[in-house]
Every structure is written in C-alpha cells, then in structure tokens.
C-alpha positions as CSV (number, residue, x, y, z in Angstrom):
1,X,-34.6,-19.8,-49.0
2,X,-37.1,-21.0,-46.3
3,X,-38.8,-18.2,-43.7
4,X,-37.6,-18.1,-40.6
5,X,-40.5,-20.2,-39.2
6,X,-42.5,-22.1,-41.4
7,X,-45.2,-20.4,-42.2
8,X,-48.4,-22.4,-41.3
9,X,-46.9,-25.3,-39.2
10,X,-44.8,-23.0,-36.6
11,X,-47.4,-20.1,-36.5
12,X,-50.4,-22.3,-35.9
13,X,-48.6,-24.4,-33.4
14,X,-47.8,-21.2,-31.4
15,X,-51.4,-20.2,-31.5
16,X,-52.4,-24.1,-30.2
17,X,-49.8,-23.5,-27.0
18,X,-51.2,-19.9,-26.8
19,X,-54.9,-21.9,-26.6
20,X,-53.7,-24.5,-24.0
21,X,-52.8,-21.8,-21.7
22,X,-55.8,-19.5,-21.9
23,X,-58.0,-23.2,-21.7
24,X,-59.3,-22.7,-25.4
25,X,-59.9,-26.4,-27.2
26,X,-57.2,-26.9,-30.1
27,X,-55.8,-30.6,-31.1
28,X,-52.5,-30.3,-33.6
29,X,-51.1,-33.0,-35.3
30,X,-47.3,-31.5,-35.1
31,X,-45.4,-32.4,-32.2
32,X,-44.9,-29.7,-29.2
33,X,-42.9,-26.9,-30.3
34,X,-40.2,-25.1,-28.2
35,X,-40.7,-21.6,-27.0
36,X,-40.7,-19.4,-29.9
37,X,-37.7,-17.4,-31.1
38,X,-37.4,-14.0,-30.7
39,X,-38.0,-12.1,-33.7
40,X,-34.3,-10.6,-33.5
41,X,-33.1,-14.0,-33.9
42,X,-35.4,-15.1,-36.9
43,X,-32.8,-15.0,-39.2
44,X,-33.1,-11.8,-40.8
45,X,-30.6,-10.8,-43.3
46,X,-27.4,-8.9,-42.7
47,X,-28.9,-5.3,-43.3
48,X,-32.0,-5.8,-41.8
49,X,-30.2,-6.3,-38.7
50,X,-30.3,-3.8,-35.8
51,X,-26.7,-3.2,-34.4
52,X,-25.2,-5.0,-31.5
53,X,-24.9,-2.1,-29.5
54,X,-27.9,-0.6,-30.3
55,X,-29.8,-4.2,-28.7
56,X,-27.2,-3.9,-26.2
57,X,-27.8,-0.7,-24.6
58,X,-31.8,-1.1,-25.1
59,X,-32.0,-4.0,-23.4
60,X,-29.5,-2.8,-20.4
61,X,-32.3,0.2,-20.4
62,X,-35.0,-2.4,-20.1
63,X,-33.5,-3.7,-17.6
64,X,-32.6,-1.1,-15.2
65,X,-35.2,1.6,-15.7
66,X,-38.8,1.3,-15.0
67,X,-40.2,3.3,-17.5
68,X,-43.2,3.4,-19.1
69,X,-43.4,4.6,-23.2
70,X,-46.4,5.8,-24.7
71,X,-46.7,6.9,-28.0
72,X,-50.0,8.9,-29.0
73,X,-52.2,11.6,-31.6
74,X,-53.6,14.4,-30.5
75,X,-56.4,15.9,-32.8
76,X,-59.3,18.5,-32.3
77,X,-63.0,18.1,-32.9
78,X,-62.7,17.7,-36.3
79,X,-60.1,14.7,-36.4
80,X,-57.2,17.1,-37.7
81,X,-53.8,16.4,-35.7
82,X,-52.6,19.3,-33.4
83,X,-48.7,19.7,-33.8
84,X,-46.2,21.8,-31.1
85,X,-47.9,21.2,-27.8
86,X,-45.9,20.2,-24.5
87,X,-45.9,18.1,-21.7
88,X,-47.5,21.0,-19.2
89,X,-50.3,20.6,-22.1
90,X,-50.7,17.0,-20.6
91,X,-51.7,14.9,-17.6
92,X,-51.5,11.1,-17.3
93,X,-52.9,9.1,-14.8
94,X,-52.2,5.2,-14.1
95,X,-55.1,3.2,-12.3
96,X,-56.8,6.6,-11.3
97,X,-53.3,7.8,-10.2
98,X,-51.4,11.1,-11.4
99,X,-47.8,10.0,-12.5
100,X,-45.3,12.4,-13.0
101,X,-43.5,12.8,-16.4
102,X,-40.2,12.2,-17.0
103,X,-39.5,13.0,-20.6
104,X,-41.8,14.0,-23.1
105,X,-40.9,14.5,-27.2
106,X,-43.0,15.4,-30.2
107,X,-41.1,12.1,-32.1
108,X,-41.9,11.7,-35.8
109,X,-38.8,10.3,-36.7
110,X,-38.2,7.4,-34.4
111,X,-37.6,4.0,-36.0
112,X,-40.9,2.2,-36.8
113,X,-41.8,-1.2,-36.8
114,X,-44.7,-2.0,-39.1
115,X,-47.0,-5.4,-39.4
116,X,-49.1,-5.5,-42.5
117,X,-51.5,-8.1,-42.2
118,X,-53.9,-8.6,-45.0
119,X,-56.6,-10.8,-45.7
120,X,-57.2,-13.4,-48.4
121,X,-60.3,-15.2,-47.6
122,X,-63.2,-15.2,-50.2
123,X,-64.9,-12.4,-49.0
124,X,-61.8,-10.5,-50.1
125,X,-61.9,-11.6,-53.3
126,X,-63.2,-8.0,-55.2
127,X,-60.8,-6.1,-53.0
128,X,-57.8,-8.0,-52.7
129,X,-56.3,-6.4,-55.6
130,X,-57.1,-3.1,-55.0
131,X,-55.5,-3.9,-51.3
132,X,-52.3,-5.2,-52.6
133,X,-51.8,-1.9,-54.9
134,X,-52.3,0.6,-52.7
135,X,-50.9,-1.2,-49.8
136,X,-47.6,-1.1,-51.8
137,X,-48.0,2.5,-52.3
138,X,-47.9,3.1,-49.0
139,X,-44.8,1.5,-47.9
140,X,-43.1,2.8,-50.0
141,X,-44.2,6.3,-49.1
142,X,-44.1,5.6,-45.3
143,X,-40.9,3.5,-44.5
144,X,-37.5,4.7,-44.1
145,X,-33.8,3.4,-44.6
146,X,-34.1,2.9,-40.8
147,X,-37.4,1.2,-40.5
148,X,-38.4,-2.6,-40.4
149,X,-41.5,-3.9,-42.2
150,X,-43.1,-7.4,-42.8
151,X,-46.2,-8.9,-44.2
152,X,-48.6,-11.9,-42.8
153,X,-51.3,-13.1,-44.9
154,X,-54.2,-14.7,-43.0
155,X,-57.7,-16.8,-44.6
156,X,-58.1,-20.1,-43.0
157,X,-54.8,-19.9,-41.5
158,X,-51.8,-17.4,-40.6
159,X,-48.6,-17.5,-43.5
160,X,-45.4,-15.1,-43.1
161,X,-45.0,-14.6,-46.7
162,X,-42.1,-11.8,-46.1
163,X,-40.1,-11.1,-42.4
164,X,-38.4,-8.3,-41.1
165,X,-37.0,-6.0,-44.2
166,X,-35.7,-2.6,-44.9
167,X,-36.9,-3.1,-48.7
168,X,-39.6,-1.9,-50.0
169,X,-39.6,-4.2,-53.0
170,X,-39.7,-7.3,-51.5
171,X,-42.2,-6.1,-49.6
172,X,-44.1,-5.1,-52.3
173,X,-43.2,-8.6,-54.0
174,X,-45.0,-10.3,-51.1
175,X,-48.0,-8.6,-51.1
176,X,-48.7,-9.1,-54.8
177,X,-48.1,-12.9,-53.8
178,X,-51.0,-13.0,-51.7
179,X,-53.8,-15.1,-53.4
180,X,-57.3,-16.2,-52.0
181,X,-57.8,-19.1,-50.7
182,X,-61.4,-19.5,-49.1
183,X,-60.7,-23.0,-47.5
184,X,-63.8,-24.1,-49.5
185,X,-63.5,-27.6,-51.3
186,X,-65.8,-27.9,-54.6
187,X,-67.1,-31.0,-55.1
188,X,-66.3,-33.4,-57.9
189,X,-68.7,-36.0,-58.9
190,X,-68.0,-38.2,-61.8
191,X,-68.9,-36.6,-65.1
192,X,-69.6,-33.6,-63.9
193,X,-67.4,-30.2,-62.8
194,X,-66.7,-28.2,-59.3
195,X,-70.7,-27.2,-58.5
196,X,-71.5,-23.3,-56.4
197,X,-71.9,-25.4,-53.2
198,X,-68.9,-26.8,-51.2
199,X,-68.4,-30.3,-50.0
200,X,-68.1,-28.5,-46.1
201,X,-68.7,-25.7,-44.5
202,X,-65.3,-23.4,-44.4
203,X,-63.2,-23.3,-40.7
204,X,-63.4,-19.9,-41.4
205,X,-60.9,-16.9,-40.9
206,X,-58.0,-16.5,-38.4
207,X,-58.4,-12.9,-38.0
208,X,-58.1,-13.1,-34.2
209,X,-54.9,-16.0,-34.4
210,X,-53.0,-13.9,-37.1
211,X,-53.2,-10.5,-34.8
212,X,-52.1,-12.7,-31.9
213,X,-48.9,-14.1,-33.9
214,X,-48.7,-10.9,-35.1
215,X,-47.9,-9.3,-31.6
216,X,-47.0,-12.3,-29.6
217,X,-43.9,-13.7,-32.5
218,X,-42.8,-10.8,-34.0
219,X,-43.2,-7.2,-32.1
220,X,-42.7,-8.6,-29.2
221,X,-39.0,-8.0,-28.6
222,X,-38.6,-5.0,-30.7
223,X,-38.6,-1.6,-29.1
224,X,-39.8,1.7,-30.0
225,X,-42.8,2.5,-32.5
226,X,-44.7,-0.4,-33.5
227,X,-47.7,-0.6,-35.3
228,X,-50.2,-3.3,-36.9
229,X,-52.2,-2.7,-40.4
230,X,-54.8,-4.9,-40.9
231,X,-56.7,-5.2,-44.3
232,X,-60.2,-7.1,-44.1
233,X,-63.3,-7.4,-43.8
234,X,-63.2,-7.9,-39.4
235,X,-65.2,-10.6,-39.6
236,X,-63.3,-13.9,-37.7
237,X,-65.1,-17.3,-38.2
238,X,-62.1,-19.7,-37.2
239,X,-59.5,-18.1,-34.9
240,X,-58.9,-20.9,-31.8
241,X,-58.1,-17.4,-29.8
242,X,-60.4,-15.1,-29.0
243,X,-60.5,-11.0,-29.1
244,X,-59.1,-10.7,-25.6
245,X,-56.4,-13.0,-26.1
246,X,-55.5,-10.9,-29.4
247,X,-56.0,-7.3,-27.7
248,X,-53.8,-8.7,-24.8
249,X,-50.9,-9.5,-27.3
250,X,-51.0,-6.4,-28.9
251,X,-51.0,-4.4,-25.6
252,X,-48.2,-6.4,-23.9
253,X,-46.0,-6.0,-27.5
254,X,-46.7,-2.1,-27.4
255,X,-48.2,-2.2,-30.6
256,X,-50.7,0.1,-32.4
257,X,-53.5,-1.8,-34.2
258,X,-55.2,-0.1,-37.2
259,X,-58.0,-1.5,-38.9
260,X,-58.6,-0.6,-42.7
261,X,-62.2,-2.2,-43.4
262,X,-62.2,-3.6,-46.8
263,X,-65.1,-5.3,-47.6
264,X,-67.5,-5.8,-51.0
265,X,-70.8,-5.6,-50.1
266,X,-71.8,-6.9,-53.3
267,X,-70.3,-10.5,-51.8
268,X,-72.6,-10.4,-48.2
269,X,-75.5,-9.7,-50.3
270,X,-75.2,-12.5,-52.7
271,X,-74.2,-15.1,-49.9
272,X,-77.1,-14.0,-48.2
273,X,-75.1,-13.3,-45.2
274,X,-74.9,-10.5,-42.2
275,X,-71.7,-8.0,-42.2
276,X,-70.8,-7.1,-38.8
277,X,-67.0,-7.2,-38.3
278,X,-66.6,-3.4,-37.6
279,X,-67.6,-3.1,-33.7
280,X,-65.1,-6.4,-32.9
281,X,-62.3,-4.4,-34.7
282,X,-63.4,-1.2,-32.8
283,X,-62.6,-2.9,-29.8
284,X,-59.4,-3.8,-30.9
285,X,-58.2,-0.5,-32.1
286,X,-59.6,1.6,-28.9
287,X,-57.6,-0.6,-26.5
288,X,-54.2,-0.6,-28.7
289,X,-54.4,3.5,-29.1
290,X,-55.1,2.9,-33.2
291,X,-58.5,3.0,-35.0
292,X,-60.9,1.6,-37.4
293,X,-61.2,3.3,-40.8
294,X,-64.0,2.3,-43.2
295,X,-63.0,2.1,-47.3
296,X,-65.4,-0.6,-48.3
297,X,-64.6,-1.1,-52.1
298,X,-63.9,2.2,-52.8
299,X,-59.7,2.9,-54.2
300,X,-59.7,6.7,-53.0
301,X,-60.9,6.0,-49.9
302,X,-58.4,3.2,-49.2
303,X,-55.7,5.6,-50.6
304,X,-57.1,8.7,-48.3
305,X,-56.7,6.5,-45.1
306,X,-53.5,4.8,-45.8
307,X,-52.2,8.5,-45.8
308,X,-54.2,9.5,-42.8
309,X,-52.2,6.6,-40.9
310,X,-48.7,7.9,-42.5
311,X,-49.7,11.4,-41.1
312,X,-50.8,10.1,-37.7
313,X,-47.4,7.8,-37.5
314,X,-45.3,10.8,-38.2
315,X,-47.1,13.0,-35.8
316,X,-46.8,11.1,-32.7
317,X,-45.9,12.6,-29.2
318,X,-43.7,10.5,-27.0
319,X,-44.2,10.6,-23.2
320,X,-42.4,8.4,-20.5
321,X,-43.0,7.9,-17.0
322,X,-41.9,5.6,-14.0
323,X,-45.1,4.4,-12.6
324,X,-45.9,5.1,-8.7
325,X,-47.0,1.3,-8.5
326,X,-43.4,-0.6,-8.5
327,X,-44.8,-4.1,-8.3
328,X,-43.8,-6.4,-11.1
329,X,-46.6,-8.3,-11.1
330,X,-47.7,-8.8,-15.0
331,X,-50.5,-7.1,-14.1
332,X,-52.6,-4.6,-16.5
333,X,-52.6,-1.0,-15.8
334,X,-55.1,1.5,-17.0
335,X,-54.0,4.5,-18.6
336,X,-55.4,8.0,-18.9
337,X,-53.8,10.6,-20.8
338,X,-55.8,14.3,-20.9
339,X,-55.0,17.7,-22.8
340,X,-55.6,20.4,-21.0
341,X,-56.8,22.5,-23.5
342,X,-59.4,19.6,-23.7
343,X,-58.6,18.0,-27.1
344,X,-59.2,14.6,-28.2
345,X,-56.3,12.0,-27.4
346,X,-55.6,8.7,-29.6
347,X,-53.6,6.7,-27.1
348,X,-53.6,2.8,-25.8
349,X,-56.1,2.0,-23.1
350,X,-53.7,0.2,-20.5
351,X,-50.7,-1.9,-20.7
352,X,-49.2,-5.1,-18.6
353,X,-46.2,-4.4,-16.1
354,X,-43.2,-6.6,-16.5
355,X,-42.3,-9.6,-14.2
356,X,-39.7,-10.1,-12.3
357,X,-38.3,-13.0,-13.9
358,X,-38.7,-11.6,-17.2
C-alpha cells in the first residue's frame, strides 16, 4: 500500500518550495507540487485516527482562544526531575514581559505525538543496528493506546518509511527496515571490482531537510505534546535548508527536539575526517525546549538516555497563558520561564504568534 506521500519525491519537493521562499538555491526535476496536506488527512488508517469531535472542538479552541501552551522539565543541579511543584512556584515572561497564568497542570498523561528520525548515512554504519534495537525498545515502553508515532529515515535524502500509528510493531517493523545508504557510487572499471574510492564526492546528509519535513509535514497540525527523536551523528553535509529554517519549523509545530548522538569514532578516524556535529544539534535542542545526549557507540548508554527522555516526557508540567501582546503578526516571541526556588527549567526558547488569516 503506498505512504501517504511518496516518500522522497513529495518530501524533497516540499523542502525545494520551503528553499524558494527562504531564497536558498534548489533546482527539482518534478513539477510544482500543491500545498502539502495536513498530516490529519494523510491517509492514516481507521484506528489511528483521532475522533471527529475531538478535531472539532480543538480546532474551535484554536480558533477562539488566544492561548499560549508550553510544556516543560524542571530539574535541580544535578539534572534529577523535581515532581509536585505549582504555578505560584513559577513566573513566565514573554519579550521581557510578565504574563499572567491561566492554567497550569503537572500533565504526564496527555496524548503524545512522537517523530523518530534516524539516520542511515555511512557514518552510521557501526551503530545503526544497535539504534534500531534499542529504538524499538523504547517505543514500546514509551507509547500508549492513545499516542501517535512515526518514523523518517534520512542519509542523502528524507523517506517516510512508517506514518502516523498507534502500533508498536509496525513501528518497530520500520525501523529494522532502515538500511544505509551512503549516496557513494563505487566505481566499476572493466575487469576489475567496486575500488575504496568513489566515482564522486557524496551530496551528503539531510539532517537539516529531514527535521524541517519533520515539523513542517507532519506535527504541524496536531495538538498537544509533540516531540522529535533524532538518532545521528549531527553532522549535515547536504540539507538545501539550513539550521534556522529547521529550528523555525520545529518552534512554529510546538515540537520538542531531542538529539541522541550516535556516532563511531572508529569511522572519523579512519576517514581521516573532523567530528563536530554536537554544538549545531545543541542549538537545536536549546531553542525547541529538548536536549542533546551523547551515547557514542556505547548500548547502555543509548538505553540509559532513551529512558531519561521517557522520564522527562512523562514528567512534564503544562502551563498556559494569553499573551499581553494581541497582535497576530507571525512574529517570534521570546519566552522566559523561572522557578522561584531557583531550579533549572528545560523549556522552548520562543515561539511564533499565529496570523490572522491562518
């Protein structure tokens, strides 16, 4: 049965008009394509779907309510989460400006909506099997009969190998698809076989483009907790967006970005080549309220931070507010959230106000 967009042709074309409109070079051989669907409409199956009413009455609260959602950790010195605390435990400030709560939960049980992006490029080659296993693991210790899941691979360009599902084995199913492909073409000479050097240099991986598509196609229009998990290396050679443009998406879909660094650095060495991907993924996480957690090659420690990320998703705190600047502009707002007992919060840096139109 074929995805609900095609996997490479409709992703990358998305990414081309996204490139056209922040005036990054891109030439596409496929013909313009229409505005992309909404990920409610891209044909998920019968249970997977949320209820009528349910979209319904959300999007009549989008509508008429100005509200502002945050979901956020709050931990002490020592990075362990602090449980039972209240909203007179908080301030938040918007642009430099105190807003007044309106509601305030400690949810952990909300619906969650879960990207697990995962990285197949040669570099990934040592890990990718380790990734796949524990990855697996952890959905199936993490998701619920009311969550939504779905997994994008990403080397030289961005696949959809599985959409939005409630089950855990078919998500499973398409990580353990997930095969390397390093974009490199051996060379074949007559007589002889596929030599160590390739015929051209690789375009490289779409780290940047899959986080994007990620955001931008699929947690766009879904509400409540949302949350990317990407598995690589950081490092992004041939994205045709750049980091803003992939923090930006993120931010205006309300999505936490994690960052699992999974790298051999038995492969850098022997290429002869510079690792450096963690600070761009830093970025990433700090702005999108998630962060970057370094496992190398190493199962435990892959394993240890998959269940730090299921303890910091069920320990969120919810706070809502309607924001003393009214205009819809589509402008981004700066966010400040403090704990008065001074500890450490894990929160989104800013977010985008609606339009009026939209």
């Amino acid at each position: 049965m074929p995805m609900p967009f095609t996997p490479k042709r409709r992703m990358m074309a998305i990414v081309a008009l996204a490139a056209l409109s922040v005036g990054v070079p891109f030439t596409i051989a496929q013909q313009p394509t229409s505005p992309p669907a909404t990920s409610q409409s891209a044909g998920q199956k019968p249970e997977d779907q949320k209820s009528d009413d349910t979209q319904q009455s959300t999007e009549t609260l989008k509508i008429n309510v100005n509200v502002v959602q945050l979901f956020f950790n709050v931990k002490d010195k020592h990075g362990a989460l602090i449980p039972n605390l209240t909203k007179d435990d908080f301030d938040i400030a918007e642009d430099g400006q105190k807003q007044t709560v309106k509601y305030f939960t400690p949810e952990t049980n909300l619906p969650l909506t879960l990207g697990i992006l995962i990285d197949s490029s040669g570099s990934q080659l040592r890990v990718l099997d380790m990734e796949k296993e524990v990855g697996g693991a952890f959905l199936k210790q993490v998701l619920t009969d009311k969550d939504l899941a779905y997994v994008l691979d990403f080397n030289v360009d961005a696949s959809l190998i599985q959409d939005f599902t409630r089950d855990v084995q078919r998500l499973q199913k398409a990580l353990n698809s997930v095969k390397i492909n390093s974009g490199v073409t051996m060379p074949t000479l007559p007589g002889a076989g596929g030599g160590p050097v390739p015929t051209a240099a690789s375009p490289g991986t779409v780290l940047y483009d899959a986080v994007y598509l990620s955001a931008h196609d699929m947690l766009a229009k879904e509400v409540g907790r949302k949350a990317m998990i990407l598995l690589t290396d950081g490092e992004d050679e041939g994205s045709r967006l750049k980091l803003r443009d992939a923090i930006e998406a993120a931010q205006k879909a309300d999505s936490i970005v994690y960052v699992l660094l999974c790298a051999d650095r038995g492969f850098y060495g022997s290429m002869s080549i510079g690792y450096g991907g963690e600070g761009e993924m830093k970025k990433l996480t700090e702005q999108t309220g998630g962060r970057v957690i370094n496992v190398g090659n190493k199962f435990d420690k892959l394993r240890e931070a998959f269940d730090q990320i299921a303890a910091e998703l069920r320990s969120q705190y919810n706070i809502g507010y309607t924001p003393t600047n009214t205009k819809l502009d589509g402008g981004y707002r700066k966010l400040e959230i403090k704990n008065k007992q001074g500890y450490k919060i894990q929160a989104r840096a800013g977010y985008y106000a609606g339009r009026k139109e939209d």
